[in-house]
LUMTI-459102 format. One record per residue: residue number from 1; residue in one letter; x, y, z of N, C-alpha, C in turn. Coordinates in steps of 0.02 Angstrom, whole numbers. Layout:
<rec><k>NUM</k><r>A</r><n_u>X</n_u><n_v>Y</n_v><n_w>Z</n_w><ca_u>X</ca_u><ca_v>Y</ca_v><ca_w>Z</ca_w><c_u>X</c_u><c_v>Y</c_v><c_w>Z</c_w></rec>
...
END
This chain:
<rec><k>1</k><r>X</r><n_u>43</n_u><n_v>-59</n_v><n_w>0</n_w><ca_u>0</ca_u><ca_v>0</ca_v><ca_w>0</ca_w><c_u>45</c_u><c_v>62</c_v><c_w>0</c_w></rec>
<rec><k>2</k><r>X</r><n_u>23</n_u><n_v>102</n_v><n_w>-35</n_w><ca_u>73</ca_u><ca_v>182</ca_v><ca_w>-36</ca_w><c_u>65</c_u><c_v>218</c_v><c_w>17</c_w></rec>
<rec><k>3</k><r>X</r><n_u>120</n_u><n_v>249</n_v><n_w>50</n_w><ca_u>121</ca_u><ca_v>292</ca_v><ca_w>110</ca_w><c_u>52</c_u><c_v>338</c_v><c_w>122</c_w></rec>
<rec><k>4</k><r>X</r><n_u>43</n_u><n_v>365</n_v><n_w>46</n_w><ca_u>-20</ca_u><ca_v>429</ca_v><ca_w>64</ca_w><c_u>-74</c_u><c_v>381</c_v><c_w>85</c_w></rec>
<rec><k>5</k><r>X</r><n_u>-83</n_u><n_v>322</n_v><n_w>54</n_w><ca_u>-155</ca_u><ca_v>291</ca_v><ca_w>60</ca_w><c_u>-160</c_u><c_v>267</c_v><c_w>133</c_w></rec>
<rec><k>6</k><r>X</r><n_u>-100</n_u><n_v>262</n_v><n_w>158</n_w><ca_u>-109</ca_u><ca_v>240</ca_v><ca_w>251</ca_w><c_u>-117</c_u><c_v>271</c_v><c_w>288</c_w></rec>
<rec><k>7</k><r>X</r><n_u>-86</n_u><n_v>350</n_v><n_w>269</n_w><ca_u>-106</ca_u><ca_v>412</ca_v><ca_w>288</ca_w><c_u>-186</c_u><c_v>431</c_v><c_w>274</c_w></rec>
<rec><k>8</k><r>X</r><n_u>-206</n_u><n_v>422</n_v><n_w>219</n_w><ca_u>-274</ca_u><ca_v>442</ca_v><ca_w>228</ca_w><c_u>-316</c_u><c_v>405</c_v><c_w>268</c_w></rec>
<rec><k>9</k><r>X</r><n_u>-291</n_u><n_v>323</n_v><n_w>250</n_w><ca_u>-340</ca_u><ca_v>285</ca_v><ca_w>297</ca_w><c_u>-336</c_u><c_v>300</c_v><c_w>362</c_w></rec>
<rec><k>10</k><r>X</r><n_u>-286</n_u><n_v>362</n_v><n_w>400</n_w><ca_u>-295</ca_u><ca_v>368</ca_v><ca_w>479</ca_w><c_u>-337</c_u><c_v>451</c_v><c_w>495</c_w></rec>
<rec><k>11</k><r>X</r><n_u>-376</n_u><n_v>465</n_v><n_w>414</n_w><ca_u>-388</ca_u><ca_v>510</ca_v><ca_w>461</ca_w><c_u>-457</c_u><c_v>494</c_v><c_w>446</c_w></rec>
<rec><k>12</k><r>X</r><n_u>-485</n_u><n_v>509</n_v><n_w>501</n_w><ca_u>-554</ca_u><ca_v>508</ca_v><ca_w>503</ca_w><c_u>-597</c_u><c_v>581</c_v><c_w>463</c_w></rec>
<rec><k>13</k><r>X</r><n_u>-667</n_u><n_v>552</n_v><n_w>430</n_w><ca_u>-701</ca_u><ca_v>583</ca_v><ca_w>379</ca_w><c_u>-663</c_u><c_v>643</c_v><c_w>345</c_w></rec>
<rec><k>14</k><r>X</r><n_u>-617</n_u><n_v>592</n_v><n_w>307</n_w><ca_u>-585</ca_u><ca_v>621</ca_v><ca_w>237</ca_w><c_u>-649</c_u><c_v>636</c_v><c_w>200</c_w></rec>
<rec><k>15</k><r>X</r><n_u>-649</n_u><n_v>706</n_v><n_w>171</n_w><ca_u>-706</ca_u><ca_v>740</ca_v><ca_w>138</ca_w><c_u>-701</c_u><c_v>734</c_v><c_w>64</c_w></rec>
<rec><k>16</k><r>X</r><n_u>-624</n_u><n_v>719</n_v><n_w>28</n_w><ca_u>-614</ca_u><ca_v>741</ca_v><ca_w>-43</ca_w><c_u>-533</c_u><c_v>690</c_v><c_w>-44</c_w></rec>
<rec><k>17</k><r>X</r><n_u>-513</n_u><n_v>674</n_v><n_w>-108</n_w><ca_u>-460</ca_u><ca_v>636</ca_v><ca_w>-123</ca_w><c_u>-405</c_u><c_v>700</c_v><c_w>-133</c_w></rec>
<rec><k>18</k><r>X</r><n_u>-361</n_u><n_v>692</n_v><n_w>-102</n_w><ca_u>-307</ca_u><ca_v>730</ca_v><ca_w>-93</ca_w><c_u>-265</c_u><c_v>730</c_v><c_w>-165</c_w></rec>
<rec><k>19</k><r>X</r><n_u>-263</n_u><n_v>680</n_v><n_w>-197</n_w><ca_u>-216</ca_u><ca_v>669</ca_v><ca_w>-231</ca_w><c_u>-140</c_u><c_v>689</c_v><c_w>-214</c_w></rec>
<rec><k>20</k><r>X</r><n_u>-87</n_u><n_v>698</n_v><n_w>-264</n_w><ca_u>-17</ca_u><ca_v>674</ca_v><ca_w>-239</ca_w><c_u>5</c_u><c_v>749</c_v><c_w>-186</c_w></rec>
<rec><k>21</k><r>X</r><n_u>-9</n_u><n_v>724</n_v><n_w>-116</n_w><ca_u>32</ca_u><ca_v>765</ca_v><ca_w>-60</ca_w><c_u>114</c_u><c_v>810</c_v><c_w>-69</c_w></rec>
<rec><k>22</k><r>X</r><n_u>125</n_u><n_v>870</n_v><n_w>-88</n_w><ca_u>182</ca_u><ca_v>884</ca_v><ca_w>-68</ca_w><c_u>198</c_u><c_v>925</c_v><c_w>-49</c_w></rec>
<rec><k>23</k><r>X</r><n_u>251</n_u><n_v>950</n_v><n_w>19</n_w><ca_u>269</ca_u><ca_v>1010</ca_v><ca_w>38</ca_w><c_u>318</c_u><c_v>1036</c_v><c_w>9</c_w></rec>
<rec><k>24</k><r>X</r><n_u>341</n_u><n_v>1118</n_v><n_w>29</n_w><ca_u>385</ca_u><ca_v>1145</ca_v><ca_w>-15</ca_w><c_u>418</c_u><c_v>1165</c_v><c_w>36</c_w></rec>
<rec><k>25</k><r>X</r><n_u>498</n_u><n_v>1172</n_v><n_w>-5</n_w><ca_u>563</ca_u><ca_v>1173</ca_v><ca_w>37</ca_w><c_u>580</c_u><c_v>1223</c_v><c_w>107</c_w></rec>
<rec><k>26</k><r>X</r><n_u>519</n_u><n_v>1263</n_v><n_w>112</n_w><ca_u>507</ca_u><ca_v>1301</ca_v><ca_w>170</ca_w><c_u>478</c_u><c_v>1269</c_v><c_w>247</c_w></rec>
<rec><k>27</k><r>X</r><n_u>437</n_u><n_v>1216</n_v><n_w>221</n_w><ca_u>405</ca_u><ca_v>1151</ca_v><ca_w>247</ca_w><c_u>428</c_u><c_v>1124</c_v><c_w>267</c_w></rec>
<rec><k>28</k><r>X</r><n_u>468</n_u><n_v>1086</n_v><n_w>224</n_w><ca_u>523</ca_u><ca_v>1044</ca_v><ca_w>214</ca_w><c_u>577</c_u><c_v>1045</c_v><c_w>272</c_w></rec>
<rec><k>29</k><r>X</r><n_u>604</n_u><n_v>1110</n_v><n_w>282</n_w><ca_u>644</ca_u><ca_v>1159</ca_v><ca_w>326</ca_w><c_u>626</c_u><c_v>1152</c_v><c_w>389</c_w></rec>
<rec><k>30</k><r>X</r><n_u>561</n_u><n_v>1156</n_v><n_w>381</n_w><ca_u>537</ca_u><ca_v>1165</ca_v><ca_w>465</ca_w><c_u>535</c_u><c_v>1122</c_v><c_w>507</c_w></rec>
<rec><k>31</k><r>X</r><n_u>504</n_u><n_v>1056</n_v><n_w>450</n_w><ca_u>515</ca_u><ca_v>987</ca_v><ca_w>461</ca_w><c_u>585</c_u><c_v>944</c_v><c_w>488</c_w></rec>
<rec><k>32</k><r>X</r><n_u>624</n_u><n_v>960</n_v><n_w>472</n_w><ca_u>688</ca_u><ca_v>940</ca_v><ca_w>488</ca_w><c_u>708</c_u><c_v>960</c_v><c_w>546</c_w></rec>
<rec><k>33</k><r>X</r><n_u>682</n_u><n_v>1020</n_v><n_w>553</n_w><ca_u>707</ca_u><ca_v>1067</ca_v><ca_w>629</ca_w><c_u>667</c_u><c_v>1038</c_v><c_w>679</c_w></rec>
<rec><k>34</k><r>X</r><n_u>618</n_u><n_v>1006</n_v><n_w>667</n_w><ca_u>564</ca_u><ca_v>1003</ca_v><ca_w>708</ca_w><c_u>541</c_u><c_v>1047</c_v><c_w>721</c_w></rec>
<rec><k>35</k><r>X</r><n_u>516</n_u><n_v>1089</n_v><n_w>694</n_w><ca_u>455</ca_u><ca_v>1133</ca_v><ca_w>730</ca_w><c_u>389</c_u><c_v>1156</c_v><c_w>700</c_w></rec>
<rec><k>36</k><r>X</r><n_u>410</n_u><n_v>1098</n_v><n_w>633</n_w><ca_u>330</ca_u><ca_v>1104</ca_v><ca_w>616</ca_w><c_u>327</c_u><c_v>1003</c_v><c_w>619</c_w></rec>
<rec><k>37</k><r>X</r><n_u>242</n_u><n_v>994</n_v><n_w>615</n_w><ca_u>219</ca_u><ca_v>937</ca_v><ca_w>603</ca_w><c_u>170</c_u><c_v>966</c_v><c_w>538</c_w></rec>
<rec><k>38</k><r>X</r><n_u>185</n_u><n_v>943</n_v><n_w>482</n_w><ca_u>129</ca_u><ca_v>954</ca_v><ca_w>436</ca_w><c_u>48</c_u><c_v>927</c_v><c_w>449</c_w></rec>
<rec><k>39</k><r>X</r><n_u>73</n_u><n_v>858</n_v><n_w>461</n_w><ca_u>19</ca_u><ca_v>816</ca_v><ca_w>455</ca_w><c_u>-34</c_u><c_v>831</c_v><c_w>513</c_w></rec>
<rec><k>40</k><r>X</r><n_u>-40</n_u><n_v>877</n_v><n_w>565</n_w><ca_u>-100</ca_u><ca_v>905</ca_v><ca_w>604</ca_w><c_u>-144</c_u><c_v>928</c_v><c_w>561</c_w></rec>
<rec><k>41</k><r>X</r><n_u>-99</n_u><n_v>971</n_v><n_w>512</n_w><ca_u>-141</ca_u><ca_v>1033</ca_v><ca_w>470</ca_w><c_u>-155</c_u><c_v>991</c_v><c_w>405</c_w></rec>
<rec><k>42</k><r>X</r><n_u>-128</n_u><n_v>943</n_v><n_w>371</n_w><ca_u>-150</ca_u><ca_v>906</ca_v><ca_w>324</ca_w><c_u>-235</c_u><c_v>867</c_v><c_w>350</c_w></rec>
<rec><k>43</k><r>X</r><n_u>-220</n_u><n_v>828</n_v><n_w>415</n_w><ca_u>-282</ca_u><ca_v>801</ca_v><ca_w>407</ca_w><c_u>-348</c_u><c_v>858</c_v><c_w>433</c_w></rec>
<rec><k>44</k><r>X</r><n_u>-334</n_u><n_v>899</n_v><n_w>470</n_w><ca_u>-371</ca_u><ca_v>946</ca_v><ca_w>454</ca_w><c_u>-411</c_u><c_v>990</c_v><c_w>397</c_w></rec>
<rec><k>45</k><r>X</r><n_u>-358</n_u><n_v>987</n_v><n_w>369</n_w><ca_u>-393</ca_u><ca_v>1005</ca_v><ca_w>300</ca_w><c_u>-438</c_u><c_v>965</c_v><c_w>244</c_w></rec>
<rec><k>46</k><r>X</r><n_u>-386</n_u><n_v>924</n_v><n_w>262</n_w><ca_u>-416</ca_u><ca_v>838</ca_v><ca_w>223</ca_w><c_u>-510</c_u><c_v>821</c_v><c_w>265</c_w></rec>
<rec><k>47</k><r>X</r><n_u>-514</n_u><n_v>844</n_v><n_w>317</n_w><ca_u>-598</ca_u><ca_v>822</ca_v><ca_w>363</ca_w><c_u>-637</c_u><c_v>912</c_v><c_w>331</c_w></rec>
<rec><k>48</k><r>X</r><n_u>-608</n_u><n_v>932</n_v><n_w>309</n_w><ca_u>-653</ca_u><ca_v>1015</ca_v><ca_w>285</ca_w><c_u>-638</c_u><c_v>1059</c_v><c_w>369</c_w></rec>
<rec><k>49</k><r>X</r><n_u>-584</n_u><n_v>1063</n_v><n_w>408</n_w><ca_u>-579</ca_u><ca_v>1099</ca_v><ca_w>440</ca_w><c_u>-532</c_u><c_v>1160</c_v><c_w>425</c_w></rec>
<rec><k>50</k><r>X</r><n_u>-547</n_u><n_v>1219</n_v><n_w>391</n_w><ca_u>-510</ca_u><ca_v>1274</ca_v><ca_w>333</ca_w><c_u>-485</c_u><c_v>1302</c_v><c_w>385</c_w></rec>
<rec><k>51</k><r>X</r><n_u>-488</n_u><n_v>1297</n_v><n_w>441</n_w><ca_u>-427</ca_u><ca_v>1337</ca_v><ca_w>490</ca_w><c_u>-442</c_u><c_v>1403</c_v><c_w>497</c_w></rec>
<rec><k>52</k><r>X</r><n_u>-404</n_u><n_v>1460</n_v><n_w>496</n_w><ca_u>-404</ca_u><ca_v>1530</ca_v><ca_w>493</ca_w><c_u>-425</c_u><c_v>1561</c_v><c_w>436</c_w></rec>
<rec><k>53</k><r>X</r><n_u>-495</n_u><n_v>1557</n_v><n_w>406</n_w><ca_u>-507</ca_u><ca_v>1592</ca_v><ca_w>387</ca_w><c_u>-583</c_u><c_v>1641</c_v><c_w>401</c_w></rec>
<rec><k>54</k><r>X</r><n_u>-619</n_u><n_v>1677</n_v><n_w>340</n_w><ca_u>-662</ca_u><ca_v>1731</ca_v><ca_w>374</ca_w><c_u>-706</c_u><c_v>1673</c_v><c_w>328</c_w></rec>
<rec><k>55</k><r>X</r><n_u>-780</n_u><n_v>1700</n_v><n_w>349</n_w><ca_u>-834</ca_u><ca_v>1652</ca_v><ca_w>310</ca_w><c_u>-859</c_u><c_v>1657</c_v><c_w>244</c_w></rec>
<rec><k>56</k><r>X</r><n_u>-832</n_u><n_v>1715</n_v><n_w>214</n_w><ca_u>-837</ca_u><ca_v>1715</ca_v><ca_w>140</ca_w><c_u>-794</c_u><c_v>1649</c_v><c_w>105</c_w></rec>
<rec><k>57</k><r>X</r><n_u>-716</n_u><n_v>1638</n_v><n_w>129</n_w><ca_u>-677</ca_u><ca_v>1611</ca_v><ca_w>119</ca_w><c_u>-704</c_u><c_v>1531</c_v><c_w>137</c_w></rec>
<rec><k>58</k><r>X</r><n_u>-710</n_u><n_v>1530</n_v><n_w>199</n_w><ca_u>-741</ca_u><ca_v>1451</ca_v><ca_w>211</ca_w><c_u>-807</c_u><c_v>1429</c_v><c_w>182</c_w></rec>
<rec><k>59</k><r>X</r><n_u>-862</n_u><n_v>1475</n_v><n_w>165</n_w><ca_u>-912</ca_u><ca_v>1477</ca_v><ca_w>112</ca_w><c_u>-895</c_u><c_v>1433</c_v><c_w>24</c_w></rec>
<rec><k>60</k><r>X</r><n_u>-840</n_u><n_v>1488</n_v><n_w>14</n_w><ca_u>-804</ca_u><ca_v>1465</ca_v><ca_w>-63</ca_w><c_u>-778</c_u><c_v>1393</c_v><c_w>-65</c_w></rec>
<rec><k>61</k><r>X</r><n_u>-742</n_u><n_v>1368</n_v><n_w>-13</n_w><ca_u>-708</ca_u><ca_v>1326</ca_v><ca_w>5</ca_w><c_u>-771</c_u><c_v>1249</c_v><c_w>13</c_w></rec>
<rec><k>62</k><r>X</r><n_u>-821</n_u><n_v>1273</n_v><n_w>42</n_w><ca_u>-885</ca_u><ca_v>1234</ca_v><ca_w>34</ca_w><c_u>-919</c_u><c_v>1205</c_v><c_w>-19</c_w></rec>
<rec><k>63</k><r>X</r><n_u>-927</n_u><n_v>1258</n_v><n_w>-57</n_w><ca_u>-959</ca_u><ca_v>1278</ca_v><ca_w>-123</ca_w><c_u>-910</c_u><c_v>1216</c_v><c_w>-172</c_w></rec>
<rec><k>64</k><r>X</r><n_u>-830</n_u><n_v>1229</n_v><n_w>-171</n_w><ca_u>-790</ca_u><ca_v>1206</ca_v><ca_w>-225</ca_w><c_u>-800</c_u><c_v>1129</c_v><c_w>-171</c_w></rec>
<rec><k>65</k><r>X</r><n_u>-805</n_u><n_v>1135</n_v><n_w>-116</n_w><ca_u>-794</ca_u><ca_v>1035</ca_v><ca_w>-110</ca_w><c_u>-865</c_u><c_v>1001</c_v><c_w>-146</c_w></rec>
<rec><k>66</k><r>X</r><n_u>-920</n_u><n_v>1040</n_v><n_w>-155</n_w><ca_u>-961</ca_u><ca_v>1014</ca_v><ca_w>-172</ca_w><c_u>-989</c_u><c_v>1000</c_v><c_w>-238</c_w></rec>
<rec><k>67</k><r>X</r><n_u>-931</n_u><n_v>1048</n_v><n_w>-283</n_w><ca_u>-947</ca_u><ca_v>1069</ca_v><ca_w>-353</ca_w><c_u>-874</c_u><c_v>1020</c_v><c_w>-392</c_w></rec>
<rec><k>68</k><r>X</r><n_u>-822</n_u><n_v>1033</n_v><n_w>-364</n_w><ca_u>-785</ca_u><ca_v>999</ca_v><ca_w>-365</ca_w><c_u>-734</c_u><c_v>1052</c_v><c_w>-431</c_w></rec>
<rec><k>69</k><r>X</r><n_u>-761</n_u><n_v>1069</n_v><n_w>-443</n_w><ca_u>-744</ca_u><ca_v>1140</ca_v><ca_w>-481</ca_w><c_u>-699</c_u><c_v>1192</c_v><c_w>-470</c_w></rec>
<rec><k>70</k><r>X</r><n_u>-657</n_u><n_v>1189</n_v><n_w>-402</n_w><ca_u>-608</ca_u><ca_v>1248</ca_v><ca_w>-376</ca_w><c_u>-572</c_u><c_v>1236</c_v><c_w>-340</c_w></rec>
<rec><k>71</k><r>X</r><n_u>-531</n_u><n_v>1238</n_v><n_w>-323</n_w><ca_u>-474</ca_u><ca_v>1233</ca_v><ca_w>-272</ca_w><c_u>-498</c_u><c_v>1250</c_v><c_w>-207</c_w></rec>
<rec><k>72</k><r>X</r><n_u>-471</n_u><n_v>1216</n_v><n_w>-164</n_w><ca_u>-490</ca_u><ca_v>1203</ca_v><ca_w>-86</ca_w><c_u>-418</c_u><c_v>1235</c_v><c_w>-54</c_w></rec>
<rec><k>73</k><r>X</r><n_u>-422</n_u><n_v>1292</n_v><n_w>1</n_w><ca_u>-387</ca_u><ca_v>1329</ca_v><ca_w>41</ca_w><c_u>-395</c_u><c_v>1341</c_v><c_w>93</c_w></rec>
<rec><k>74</k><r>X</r><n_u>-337</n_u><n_v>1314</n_v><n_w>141</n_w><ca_u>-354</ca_u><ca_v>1319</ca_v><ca_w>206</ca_w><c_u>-279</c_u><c_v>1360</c_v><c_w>246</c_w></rec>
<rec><k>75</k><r>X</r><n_u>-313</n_u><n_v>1401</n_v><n_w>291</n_w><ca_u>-233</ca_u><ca_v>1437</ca_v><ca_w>319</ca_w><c_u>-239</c_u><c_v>1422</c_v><c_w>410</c_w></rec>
<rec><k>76</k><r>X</r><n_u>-181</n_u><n_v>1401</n_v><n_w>434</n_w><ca_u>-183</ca_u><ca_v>1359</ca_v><ca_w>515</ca_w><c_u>-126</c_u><c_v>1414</c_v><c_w>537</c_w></rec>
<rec><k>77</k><r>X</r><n_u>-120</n_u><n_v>1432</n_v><n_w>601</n_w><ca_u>-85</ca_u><ca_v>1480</ca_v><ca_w>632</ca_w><c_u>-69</c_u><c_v>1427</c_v><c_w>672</c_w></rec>
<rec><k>78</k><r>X</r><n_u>13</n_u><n_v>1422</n_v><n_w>663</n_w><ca_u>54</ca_u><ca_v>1373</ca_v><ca_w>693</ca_w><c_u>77</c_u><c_v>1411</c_v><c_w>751</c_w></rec>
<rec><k>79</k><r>X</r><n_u>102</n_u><n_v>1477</n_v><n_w>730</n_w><ca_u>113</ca_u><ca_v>1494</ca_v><ca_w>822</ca_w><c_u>125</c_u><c_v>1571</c_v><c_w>812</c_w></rec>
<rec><k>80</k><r>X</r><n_u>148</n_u><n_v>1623</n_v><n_w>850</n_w><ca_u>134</ca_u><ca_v>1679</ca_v><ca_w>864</ca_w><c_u>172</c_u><c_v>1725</c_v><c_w>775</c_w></rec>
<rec><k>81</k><r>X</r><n_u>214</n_u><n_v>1694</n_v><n_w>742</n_w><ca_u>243</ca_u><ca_v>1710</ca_v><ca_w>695</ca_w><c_u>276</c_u><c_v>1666</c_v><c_w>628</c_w></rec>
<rec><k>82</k><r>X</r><n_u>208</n_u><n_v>1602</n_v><n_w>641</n_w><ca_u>220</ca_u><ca_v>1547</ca_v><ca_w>592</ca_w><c_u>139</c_u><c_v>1519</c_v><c_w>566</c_w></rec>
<rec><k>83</k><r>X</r><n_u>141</n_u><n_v>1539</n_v><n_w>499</n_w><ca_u>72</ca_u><ca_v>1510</ca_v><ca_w>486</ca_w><c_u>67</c_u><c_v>1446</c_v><c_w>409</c_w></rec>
<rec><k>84</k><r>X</r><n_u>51</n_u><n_v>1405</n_v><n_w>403</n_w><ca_u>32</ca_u><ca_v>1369</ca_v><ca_w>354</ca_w><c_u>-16</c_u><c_v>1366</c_v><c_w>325</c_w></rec>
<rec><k>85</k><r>X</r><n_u>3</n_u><n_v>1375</n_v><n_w>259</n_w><ca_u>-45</ca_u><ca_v>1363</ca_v><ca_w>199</ca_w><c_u>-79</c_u><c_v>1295</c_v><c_w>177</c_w></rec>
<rec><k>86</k><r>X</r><n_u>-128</n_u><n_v>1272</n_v><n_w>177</n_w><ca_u>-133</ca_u><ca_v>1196</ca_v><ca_w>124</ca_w><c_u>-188</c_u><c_v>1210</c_v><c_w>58</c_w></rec>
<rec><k>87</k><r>X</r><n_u>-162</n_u><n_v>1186</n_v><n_w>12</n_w><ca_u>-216</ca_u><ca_v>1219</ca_v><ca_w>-58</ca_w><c_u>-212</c_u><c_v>1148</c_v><c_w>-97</c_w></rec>
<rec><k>88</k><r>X</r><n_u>-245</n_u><n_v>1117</n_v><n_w>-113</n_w><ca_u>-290</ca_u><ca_v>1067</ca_v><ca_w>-148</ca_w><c_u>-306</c_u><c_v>1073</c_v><c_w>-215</c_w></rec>
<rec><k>89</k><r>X</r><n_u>-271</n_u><n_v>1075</n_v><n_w>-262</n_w><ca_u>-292</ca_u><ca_v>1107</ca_v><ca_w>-332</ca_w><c_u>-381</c_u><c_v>1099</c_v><c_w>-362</c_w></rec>
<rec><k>90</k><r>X</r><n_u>-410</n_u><n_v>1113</n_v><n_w>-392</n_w><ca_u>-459</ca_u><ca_v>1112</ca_v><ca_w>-411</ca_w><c_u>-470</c_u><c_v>1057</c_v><c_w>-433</c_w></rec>
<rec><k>91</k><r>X</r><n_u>-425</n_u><n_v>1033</n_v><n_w>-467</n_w><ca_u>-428</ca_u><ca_v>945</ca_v><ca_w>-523</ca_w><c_u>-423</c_u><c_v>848</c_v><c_w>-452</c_w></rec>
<rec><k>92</k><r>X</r><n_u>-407</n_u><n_v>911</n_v><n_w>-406</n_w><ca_u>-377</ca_u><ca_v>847</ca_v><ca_w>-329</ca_w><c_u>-336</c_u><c_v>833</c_v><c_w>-359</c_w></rec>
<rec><k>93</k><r>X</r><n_u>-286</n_u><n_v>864</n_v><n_w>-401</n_w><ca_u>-219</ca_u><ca_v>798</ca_v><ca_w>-409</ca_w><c_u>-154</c_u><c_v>811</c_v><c_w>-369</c_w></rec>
<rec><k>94</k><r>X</r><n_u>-175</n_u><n_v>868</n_v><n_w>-345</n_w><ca_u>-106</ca_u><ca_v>895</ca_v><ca_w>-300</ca_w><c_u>-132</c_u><c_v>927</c_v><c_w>-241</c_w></rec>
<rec><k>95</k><r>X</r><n_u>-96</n_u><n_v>895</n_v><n_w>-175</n_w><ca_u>-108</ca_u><ca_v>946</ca_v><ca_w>-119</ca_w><c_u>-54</c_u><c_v>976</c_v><c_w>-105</c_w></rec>
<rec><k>96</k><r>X</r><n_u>-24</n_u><n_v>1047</n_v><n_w>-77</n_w><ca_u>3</ca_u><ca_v>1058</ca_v><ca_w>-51</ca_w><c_u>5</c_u><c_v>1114</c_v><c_w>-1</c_w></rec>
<rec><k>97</k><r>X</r><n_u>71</n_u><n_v>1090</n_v><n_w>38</n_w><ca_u>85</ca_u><ca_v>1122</ca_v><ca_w>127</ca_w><c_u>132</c_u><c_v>1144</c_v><c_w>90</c_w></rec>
<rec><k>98</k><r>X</r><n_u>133</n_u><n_v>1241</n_v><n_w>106</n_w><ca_u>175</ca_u><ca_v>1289</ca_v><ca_w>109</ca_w><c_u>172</c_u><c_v>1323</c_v><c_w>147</c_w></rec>
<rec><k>99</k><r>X</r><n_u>221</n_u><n_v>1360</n_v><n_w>157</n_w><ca_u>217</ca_u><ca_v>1446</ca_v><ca_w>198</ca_w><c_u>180</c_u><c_v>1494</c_v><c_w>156</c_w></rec>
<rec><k>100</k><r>X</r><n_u>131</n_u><n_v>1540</n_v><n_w>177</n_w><ca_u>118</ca_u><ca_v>1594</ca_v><ca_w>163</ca_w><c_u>181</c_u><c_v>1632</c_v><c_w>76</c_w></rec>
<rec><k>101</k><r>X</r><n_u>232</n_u><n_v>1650</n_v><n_w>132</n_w><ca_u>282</ca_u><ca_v>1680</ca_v><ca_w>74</ca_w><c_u>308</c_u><c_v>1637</c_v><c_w>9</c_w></rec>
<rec><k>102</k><r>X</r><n_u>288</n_u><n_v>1580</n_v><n_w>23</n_w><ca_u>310</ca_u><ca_v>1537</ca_v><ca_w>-45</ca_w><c_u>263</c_u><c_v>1535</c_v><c_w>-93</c_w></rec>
<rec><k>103</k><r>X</r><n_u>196</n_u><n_v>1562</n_v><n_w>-91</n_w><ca_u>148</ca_u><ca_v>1566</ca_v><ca_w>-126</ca_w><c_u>160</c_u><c_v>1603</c_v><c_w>-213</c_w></rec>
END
């Protein structure tokens, strides 16, 4: 079985198929240092929990899981001066965990 698929099977009510997971070298970075864990904010996003945003934003984000039609965006405030991005392309074939500035 492939890593992502064991990963999905642990999170409970996965909303949408992620397709291929990847973070970027800012991520990546943080990861190594330890001081980020992606995967809080992955399966979060992965159950429709959009994190920090306002309700226009979590509205849109509704709208596209149901239409299937738009990209899915969620932003998590990791700590007083660290925040993560996760964006879901519109097609599900790509998820990815970035920083804000790598956008």
């Amino acid at each position: 079985m492939a890593p992502e698929a064991v990963f999905i099977s642990l999170v409970p009510n996965v909303r949408f198929d992620p397709g291929q997971v990847v973070m970027t070298h800012g991520v990546s970075a943080l990861v190594q240092q330890g001081r980020l864990n992606p995967n809080v904010y992955l399966r979060r996003h992965l159950g429709g929990d959009w994190g920090d945003l306002d309700d226009s934003d979590r509205r849109q984000n509704d709208a596209a899981l149901k239409s299937g039609e738009d990209r899915l965006f969620s932003s998590y405030e990791v700590g007083p001066s660290l925040k993560v991005w996760v964006i879901t392309e519109w097609d599900r074939s790509v998820t990815t965990v970035l920083l804000p500035s790598e956008y």
